[in-house]
C-alpha positions in Angstrom: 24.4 -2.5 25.8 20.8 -3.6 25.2 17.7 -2.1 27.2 14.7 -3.0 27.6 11.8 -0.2 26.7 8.8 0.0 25.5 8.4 1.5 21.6 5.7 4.1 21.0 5.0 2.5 17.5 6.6 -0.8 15.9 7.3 0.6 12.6 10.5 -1.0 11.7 10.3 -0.5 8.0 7.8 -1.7 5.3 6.8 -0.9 1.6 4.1 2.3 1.7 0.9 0.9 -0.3 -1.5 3.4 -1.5 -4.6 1.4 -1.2 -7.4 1.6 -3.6 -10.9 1.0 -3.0 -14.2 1.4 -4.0 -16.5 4.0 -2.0 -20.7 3.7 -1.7 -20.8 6.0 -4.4 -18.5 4.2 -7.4 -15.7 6.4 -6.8 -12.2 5.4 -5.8 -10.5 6.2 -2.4 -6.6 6.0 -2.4 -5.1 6.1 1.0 -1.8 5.2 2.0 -0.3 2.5 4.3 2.7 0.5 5.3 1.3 -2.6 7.1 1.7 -5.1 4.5 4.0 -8.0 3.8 3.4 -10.6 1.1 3.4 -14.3 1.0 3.0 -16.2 -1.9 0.0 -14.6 -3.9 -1.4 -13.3 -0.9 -0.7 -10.0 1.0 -1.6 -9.1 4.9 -2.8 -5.5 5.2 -2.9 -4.1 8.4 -5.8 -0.8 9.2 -8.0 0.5 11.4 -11.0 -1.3 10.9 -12.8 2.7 11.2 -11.2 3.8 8.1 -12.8 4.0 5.2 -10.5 2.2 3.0 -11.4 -1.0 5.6 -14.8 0.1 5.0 -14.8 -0.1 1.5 -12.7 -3.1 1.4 -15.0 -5.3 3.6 -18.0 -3.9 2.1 -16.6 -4.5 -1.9 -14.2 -7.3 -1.2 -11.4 -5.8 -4.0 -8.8 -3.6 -3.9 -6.1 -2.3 -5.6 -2.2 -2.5 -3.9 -0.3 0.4 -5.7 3.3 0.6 -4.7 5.1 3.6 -5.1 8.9 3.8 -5.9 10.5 6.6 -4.0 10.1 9.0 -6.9 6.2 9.2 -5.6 7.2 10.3 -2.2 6.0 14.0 -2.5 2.3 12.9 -4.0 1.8 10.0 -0.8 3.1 12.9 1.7 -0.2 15.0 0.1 -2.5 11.7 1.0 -0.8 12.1 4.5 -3.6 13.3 7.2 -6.5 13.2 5.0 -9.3 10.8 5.4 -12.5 9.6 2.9 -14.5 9.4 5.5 -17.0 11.8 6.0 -17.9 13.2 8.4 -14.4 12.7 10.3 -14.5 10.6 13.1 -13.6 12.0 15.9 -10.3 10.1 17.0 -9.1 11.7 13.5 -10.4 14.9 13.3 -8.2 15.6 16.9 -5.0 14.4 15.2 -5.7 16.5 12.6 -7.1 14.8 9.2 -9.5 16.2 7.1 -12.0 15.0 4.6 -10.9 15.0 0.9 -13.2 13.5 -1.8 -10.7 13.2 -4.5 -7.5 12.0 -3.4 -6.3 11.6 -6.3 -7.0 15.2 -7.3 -4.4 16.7 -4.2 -2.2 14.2 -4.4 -1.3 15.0 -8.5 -1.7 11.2 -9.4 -4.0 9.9 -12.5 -6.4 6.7 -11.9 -7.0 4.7 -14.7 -8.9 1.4 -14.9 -8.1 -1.9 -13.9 -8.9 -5.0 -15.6 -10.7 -7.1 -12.7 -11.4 -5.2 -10.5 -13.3 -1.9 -10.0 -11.5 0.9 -7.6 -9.2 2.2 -10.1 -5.3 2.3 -10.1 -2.9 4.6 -9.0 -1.3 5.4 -13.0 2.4 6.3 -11.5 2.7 3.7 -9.2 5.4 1.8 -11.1 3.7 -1.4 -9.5 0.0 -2.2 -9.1 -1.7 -5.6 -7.6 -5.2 -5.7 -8.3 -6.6 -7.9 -5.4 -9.6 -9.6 -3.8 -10.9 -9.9 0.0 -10.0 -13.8 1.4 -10.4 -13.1 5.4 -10.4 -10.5 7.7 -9.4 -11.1 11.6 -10.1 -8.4 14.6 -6.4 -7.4 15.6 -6.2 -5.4 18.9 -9.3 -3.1 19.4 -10.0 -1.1 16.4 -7.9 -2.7 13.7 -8.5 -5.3 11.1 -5.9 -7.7 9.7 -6.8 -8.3 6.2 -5.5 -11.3 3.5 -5.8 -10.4 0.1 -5.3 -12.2 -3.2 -3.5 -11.2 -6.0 -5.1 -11.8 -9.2 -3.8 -9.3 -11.4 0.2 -7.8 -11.6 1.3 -4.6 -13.7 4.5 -3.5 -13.5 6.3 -1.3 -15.0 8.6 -2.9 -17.9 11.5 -0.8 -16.9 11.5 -3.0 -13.7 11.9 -6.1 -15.0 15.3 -8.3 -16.0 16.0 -7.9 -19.5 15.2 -10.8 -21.6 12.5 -11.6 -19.1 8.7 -11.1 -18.9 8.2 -12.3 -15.0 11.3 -11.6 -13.0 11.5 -8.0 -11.1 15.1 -6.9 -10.9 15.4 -5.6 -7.4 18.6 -3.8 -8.5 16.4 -1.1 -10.4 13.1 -1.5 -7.9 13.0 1.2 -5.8 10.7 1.0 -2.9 9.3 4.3 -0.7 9.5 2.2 2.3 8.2 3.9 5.9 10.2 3.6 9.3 9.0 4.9 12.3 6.5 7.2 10.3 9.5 8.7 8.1 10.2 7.9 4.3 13.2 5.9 3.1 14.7 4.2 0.3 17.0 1.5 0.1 20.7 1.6 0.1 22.8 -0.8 -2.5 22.8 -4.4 -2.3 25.2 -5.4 0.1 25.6 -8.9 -0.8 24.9 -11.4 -2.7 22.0 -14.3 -1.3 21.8 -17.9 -1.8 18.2 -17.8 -1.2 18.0 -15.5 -4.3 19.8 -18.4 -6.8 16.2 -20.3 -6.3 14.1 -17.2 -7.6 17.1 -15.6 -11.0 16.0 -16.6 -14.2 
């Protein structure tokens, strides 16, 4: 029997991104979020446009879209709740967040440098998309929907079908994906697509 309600949140399961970008100062913010889906070379990336990885992003126009596998799960649970924005704006601060400088620091992950852009990388993210700023849009009252451009891929070669140099094998990709604010995985493939024929090399 179906009813009709009304969700508190519409988090029905994406990929967790921990975002990169780079703050006022040259140093690189790392926040994570799950509003993102991909089409093409281009990503949507949902925020609050009062955070200050929007902030940077709009400001910079480049970013860095780490995605972590769900061996990373403890080190985005540290980013959870913690903010680069200083002081803490208020609708923040009552939830709970605090300001942390180096994110990178107390969530145990390494940045290293990318090749075109400038916020750094996210070294254990088994994926990394350096990207640049094509449009934002105003999207309800405080939020920003964001398209991004991928110019730059690294990937971890352990990810990728043997024999080839461009084709992800999604049996071994692991994605920390976020439902309803909790962390999952995924299951096993449970059967085969004719829409993936198009894409195997």
């Amino acid at each position: 029997m179906l009813r009709e309600i009304h969700p508190t949140i519409f988090y029905f399961g994406t990929p967790v991104v921990l975002i990169s970008t780079r703050n006022e100062d040259g140093t690189t913010n790392v926040a994570p979020m799950s509003s993102a889906w991909w089409l093409g070379k281009n990503c949507m990336l949902g925020m609050s446009q009062r955070s200050q990885t929007m902030h940077n992003l709009v400001r910079e126009r480049e970013c860095v879209l780490n995605l972590p596998s769900v061996a990373q799960v403890k080190a985005v649970n540290q980013l959870a709740l913690t903010t680069g924005r200083n002081p803490v704006p208020e609708y923040k601060s009552v939830q709970g967040y605090r300001y942390e400088p180096d994110k990178f620091a107390i969530a145990g992950l390494t940045p290293i440098p990318s090749r075109y852009v400038q916020p750094q990388r996210v070294q254990e993210c088994p994926v990394q998309m350096e990207a640049i700023l094509k449009q934002s849009h105003h999207f309800e009252e405080h939020c920003l929907a964001v398209e991004v451009e991928i110019i730059c891929t690294h990937i971890d070669d352990a990810l990728l079908v043997p024999g080839t140099d461009n084709h992800i094998n999604p049996d071994v990709w692991k994605p920390l994906i976020m439902s309803f604010t909790e962390f999952y995985g995924l299951g096993e493939r449970v059967h085969d697509s004719r829409l993936a024929r198009i894409f195997r090399p």
